[in-house]
mmCIF entry with sequence, helices, sheets and N, C-alpha, C, O atoms, coordinates in Angstrom:
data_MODEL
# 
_entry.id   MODEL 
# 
_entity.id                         1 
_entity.type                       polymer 
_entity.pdbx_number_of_molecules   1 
# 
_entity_poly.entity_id                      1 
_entity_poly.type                           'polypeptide(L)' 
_entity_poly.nstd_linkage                   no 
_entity_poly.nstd_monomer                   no 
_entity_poly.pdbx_seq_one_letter_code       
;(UNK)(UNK)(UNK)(UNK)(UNK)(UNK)(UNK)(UNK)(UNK)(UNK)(UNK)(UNK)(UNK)(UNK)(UNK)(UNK)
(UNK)(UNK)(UNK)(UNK)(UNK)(UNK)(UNK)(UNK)(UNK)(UNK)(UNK)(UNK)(UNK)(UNK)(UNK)(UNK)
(UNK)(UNK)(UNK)(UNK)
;
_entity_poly.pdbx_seq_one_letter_code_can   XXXXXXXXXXXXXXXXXXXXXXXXXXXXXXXXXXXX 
_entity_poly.pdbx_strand_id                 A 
# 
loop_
_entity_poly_seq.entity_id 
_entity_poly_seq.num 
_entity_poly_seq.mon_id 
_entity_poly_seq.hetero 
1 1  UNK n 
1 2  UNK n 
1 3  UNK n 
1 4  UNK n 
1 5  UNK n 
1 6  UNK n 
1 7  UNK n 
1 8  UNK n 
1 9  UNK n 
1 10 UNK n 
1 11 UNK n 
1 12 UNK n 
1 13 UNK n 
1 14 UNK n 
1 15 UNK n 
1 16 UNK n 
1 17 UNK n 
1 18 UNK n 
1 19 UNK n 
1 20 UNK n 
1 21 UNK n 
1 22 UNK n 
1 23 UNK n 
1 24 UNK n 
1 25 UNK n 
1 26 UNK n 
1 27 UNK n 
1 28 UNK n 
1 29 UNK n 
1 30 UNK n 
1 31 UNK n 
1 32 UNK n 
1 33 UNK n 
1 34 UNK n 
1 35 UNK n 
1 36 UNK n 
# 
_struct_asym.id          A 
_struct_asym.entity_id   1 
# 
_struct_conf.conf_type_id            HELX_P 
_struct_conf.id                      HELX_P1 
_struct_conf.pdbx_PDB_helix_id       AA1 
_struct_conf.beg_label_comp_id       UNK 
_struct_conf.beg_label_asym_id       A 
_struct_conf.beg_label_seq_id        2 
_struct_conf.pdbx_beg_PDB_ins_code   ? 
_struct_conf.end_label_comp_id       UNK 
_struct_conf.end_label_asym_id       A 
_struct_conf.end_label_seq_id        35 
_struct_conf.pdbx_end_PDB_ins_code   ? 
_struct_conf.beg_auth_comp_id        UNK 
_struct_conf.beg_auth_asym_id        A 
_struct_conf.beg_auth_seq_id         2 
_struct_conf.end_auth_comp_id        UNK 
_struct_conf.end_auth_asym_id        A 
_struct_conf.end_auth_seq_id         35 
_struct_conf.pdbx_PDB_helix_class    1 
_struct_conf.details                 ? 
_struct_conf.pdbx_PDB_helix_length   34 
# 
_struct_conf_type.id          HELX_P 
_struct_conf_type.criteria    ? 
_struct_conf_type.reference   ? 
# 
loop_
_atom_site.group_PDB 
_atom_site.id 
_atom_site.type_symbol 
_atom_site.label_atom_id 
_atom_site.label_alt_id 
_atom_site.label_comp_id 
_atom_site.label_asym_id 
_atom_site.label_entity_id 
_atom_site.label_seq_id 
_atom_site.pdbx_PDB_ins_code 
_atom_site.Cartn_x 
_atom_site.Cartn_y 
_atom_site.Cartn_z 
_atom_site.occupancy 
_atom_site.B_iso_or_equiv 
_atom_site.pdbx_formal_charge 
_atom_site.auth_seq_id 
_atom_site.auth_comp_id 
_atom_site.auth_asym_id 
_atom_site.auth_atom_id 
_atom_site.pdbx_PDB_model_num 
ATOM 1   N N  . UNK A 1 1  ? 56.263  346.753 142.070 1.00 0.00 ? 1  UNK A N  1 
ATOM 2   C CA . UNK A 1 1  ? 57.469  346.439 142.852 1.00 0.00 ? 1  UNK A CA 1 
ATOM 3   C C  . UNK A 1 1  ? 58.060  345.106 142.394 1.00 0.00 ? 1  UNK A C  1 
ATOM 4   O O  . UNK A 1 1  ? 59.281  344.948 142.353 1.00 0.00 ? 1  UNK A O  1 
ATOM 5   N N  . UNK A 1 2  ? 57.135  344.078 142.025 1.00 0.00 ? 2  UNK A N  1 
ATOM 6   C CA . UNK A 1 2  ? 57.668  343.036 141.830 1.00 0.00 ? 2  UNK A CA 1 
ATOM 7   C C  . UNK A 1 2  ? 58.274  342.853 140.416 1.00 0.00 ? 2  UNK A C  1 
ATOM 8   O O  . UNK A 1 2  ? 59.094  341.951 140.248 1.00 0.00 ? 2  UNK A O  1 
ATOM 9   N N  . UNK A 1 3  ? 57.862  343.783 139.235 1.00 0.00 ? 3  UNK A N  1 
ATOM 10  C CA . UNK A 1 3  ? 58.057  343.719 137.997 1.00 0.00 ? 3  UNK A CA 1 
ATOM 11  C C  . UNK A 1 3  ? 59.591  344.238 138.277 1.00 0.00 ? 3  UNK A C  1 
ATOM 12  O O  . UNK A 1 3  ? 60.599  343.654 137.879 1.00 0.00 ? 3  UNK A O  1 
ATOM 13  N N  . UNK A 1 4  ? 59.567  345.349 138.977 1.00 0.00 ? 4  UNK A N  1 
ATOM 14  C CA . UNK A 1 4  ? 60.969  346.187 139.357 1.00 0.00 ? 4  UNK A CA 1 
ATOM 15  C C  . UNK A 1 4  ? 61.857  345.429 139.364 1.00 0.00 ? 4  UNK A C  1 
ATOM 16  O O  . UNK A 1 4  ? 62.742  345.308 138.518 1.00 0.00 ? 4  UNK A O  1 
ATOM 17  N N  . UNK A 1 5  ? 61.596  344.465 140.961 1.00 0.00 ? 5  UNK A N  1 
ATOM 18  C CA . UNK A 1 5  ? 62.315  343.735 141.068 1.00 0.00 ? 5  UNK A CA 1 
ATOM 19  C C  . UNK A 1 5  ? 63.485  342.534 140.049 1.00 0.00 ? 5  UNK A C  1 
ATOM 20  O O  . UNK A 1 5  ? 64.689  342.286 139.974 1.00 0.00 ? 5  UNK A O  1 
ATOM 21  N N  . UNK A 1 6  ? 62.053  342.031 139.354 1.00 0.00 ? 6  UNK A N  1 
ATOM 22  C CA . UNK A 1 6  ? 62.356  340.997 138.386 1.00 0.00 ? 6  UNK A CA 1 
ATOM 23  C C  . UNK A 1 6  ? 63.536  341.121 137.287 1.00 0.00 ? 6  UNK A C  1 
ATOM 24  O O  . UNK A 1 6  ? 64.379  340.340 136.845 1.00 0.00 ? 6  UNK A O  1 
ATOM 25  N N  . UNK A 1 7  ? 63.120  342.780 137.004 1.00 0.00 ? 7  UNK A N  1 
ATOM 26  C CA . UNK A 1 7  ? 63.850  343.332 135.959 1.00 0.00 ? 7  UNK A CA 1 
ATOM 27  C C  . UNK A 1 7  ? 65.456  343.495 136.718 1.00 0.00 ? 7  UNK A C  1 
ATOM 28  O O  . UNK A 1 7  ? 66.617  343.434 136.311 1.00 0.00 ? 7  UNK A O  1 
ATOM 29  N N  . UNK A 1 8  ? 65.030  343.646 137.555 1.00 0.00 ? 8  UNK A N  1 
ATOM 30  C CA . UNK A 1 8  ? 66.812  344.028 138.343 1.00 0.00 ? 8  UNK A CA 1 
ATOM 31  C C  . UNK A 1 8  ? 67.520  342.586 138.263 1.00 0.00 ? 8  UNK A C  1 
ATOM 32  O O  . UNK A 1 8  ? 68.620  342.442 137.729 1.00 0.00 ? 8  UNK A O  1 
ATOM 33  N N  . UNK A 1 9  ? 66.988  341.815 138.687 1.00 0.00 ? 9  UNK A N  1 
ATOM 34  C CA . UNK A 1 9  ? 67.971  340.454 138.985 1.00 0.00 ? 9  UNK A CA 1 
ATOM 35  C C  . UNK A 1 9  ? 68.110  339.893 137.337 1.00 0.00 ? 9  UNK A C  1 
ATOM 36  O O  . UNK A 1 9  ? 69.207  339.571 136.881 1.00 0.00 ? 9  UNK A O  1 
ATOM 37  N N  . UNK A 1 10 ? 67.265  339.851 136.798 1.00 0.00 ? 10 UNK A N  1 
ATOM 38  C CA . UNK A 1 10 ? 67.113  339.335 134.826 1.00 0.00 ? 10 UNK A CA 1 
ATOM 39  C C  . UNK A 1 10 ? 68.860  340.111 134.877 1.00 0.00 ? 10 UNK A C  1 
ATOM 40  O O  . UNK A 1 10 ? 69.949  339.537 134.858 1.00 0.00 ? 10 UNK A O  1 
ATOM 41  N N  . UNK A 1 11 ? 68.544  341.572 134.946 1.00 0.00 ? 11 UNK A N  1 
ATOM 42  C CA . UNK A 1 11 ? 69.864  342.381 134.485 1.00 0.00 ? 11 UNK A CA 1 
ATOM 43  C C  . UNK A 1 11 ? 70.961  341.884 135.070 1.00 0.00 ? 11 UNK A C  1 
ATOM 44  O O  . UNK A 1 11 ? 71.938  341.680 134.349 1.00 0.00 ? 11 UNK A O  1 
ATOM 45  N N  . UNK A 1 12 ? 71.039  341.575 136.530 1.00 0.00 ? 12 UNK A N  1 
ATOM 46  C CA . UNK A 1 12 ? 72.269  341.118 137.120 1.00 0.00 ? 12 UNK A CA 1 
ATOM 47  C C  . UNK A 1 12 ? 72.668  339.540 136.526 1.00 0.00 ? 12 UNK A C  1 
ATOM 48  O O  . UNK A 1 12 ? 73.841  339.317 136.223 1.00 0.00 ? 12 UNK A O  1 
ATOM 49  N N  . UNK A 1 13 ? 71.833  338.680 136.408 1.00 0.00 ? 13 UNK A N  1 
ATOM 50  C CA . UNK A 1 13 ? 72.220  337.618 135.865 1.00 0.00 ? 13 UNK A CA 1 
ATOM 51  C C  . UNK A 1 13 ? 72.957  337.703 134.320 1.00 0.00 ? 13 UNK A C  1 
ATOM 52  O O  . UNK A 1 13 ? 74.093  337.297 134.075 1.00 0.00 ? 13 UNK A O  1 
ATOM 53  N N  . UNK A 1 14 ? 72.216  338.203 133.551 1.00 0.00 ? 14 UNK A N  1 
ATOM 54  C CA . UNK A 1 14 ? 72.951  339.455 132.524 1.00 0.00 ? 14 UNK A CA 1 
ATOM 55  C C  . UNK A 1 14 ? 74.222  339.699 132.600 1.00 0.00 ? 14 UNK A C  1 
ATOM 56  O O  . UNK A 1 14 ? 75.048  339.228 131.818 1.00 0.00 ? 14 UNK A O  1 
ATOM 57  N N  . UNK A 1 15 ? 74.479  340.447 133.540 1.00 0.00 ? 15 UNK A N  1 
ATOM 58  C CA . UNK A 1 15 ? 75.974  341.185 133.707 1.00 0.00 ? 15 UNK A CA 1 
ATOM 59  C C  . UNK A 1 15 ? 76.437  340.130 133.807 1.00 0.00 ? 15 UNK A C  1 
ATOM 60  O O  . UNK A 1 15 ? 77.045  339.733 132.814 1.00 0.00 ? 15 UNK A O  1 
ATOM 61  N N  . UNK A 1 16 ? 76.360  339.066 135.205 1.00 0.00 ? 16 UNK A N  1 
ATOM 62  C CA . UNK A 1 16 ? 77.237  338.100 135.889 1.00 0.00 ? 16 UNK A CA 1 
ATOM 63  C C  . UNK A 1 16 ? 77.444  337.244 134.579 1.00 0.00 ? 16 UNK A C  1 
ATOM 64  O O  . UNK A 1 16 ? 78.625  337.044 134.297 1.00 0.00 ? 16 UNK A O  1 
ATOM 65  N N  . UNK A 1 17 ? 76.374  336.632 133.617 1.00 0.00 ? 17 UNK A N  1 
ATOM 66  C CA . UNK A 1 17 ? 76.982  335.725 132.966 1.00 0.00 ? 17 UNK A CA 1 
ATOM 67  C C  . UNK A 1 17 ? 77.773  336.328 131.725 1.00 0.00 ? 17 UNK A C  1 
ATOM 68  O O  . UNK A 1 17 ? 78.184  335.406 131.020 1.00 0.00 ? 17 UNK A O  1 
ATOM 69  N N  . UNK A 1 18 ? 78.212  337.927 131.098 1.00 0.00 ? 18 UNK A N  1 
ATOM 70  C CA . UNK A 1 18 ? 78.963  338.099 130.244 1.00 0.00 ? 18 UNK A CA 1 
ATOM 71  C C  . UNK A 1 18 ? 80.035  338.252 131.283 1.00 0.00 ? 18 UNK A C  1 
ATOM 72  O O  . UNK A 1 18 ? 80.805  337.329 131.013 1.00 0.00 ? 18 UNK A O  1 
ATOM 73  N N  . UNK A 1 19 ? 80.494  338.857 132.259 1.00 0.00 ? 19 UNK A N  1 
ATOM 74  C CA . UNK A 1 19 ? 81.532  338.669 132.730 1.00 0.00 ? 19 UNK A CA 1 
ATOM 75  C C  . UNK A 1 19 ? 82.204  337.311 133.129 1.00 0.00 ? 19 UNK A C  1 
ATOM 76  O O  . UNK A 1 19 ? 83.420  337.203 133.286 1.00 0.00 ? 19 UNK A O  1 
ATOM 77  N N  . UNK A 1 20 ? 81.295  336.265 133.284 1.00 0.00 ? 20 UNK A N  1 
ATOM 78  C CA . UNK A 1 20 ? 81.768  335.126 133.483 1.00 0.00 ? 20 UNK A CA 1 
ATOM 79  C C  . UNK A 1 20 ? 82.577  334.540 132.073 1.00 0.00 ? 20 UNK A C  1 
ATOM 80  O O  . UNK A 1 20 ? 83.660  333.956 132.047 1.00 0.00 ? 20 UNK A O  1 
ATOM 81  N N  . UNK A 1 21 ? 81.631  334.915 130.843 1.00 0.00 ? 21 UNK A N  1 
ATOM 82  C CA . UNK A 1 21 ? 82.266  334.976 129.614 1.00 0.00 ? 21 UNK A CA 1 
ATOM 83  C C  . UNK A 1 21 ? 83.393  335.346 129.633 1.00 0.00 ? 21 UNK A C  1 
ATOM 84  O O  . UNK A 1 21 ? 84.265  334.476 129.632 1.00 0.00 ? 21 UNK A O  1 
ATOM 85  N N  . UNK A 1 22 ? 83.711  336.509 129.652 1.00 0.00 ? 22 UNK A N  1 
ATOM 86  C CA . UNK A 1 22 ? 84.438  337.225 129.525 1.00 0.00 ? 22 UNK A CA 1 
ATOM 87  C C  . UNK A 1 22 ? 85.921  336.622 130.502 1.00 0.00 ? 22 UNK A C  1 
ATOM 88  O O  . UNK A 1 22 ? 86.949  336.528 129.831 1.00 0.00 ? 22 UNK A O  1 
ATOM 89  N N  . UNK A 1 23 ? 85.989  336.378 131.446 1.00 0.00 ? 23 UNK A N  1 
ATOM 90  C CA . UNK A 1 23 ? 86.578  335.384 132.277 1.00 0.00 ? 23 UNK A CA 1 
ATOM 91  C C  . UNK A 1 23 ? 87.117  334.344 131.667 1.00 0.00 ? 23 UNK A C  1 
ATOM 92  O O  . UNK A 1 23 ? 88.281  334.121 131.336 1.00 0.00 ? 23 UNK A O  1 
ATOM 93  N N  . UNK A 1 24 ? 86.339  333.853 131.578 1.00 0.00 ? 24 UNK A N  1 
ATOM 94  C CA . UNK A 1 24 ? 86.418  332.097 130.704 1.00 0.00 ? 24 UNK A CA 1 
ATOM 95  C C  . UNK A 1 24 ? 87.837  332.531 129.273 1.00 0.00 ? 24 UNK A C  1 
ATOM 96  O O  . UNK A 1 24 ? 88.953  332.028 129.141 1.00 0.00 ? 24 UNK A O  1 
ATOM 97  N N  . UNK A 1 25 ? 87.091  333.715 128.366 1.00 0.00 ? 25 UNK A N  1 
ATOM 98  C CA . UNK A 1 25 ? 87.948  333.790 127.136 1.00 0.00 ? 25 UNK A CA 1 
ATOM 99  C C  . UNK A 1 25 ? 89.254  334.085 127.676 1.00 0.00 ? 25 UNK A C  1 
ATOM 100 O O  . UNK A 1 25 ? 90.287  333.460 127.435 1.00 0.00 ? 25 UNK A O  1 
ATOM 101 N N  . UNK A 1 26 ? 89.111  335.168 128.485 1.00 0.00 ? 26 UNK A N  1 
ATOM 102 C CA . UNK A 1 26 ? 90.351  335.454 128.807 1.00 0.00 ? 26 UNK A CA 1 
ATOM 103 C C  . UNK A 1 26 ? 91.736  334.556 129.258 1.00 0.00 ? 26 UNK A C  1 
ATOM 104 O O  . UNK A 1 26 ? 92.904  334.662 128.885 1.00 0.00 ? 26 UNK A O  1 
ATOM 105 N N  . UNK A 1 27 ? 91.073  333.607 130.246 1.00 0.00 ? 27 UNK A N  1 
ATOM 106 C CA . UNK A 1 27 ? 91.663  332.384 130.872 1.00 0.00 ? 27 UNK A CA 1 
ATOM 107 C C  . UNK A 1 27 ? 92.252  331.423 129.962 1.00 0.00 ? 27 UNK A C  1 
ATOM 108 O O  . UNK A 1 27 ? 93.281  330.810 130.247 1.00 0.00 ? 27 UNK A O  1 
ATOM 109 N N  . UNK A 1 28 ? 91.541  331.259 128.730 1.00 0.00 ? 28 UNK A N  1 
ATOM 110 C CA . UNK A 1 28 ? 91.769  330.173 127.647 1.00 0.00 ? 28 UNK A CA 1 
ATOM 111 C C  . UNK A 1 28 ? 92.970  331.336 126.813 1.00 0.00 ? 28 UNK A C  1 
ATOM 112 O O  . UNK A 1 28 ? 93.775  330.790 126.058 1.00 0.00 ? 28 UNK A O  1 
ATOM 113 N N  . UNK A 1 29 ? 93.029  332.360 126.914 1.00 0.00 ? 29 UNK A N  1 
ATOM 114 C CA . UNK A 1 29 ? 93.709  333.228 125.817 1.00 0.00 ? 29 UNK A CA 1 
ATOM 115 C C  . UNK A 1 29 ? 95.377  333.371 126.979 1.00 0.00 ? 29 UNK A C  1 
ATOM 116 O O  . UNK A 1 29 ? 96.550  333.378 126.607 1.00 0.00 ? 29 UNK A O  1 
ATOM 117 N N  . UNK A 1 30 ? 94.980  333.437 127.969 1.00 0.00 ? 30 UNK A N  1 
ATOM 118 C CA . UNK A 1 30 ? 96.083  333.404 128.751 1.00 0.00 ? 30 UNK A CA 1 
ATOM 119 C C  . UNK A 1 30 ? 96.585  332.273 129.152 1.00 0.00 ? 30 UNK A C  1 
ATOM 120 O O  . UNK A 1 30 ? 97.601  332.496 129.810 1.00 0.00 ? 30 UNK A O  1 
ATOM 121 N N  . UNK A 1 31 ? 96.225  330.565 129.016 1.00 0.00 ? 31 UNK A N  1 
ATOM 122 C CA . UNK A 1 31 ? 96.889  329.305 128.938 1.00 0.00 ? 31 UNK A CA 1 
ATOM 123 C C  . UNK A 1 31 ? 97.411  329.090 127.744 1.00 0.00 ? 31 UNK A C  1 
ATOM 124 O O  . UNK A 1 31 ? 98.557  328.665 127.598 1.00 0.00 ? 31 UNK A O  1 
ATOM 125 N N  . UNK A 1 32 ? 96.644  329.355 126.818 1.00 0.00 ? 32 UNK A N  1 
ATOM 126 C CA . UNK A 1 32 ? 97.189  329.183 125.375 1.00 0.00 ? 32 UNK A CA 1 
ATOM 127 C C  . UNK A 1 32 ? 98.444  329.889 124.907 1.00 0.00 ? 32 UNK A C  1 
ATOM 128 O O  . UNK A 1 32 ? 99.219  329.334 124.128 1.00 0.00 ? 32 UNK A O  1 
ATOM 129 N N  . UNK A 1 33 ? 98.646  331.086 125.367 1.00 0.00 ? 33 UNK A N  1 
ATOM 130 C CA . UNK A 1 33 ? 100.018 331.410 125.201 1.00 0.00 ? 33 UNK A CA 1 
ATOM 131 C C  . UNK A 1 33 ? 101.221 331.148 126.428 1.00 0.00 ? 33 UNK A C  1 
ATOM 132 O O  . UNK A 1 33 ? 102.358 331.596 126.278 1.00 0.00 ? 33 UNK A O  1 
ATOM 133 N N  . UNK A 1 34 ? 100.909 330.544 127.374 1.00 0.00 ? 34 UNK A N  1 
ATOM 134 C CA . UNK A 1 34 ? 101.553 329.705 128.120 1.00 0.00 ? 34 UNK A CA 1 
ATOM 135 C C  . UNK A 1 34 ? 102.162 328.751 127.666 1.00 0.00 ? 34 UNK A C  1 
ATOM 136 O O  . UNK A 1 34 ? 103.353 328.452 127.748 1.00 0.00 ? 34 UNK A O  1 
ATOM 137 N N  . UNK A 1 35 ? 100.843 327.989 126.901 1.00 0.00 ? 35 UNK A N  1 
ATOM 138 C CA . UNK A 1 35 ? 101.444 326.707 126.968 1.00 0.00 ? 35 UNK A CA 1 
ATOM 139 C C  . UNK A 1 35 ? 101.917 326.411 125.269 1.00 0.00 ? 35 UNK A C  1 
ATOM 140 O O  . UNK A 1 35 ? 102.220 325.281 124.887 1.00 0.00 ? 35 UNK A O  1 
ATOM 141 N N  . UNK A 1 36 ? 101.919 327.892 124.155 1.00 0.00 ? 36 UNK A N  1 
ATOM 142 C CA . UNK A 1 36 ? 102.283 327.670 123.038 1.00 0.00 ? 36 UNK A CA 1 
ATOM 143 C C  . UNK A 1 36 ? 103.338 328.757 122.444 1.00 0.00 ? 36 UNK A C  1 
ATOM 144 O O  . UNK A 1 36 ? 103.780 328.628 121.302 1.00 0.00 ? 36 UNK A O  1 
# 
């Protein structure tokens, strides 16, 4: 149960930090043609 567990949140931290990526590029790709 606890290995289960472990593996689930590893994965969610996973997801959360490429979408946070993914966020971030986007944000910089959408000021940059704002502001150029």
């Amino acid at each position: 149960m606890d290995q289960a567990e472990g593996r689930a949140q590893r994965l969610t931290y996973g997801i959360g930090a490429v979408v946070g990526v993914v966020l971030v590029l986007l944000t910089c790709l959408l000021c940059s043609r704002l502001l150029f």
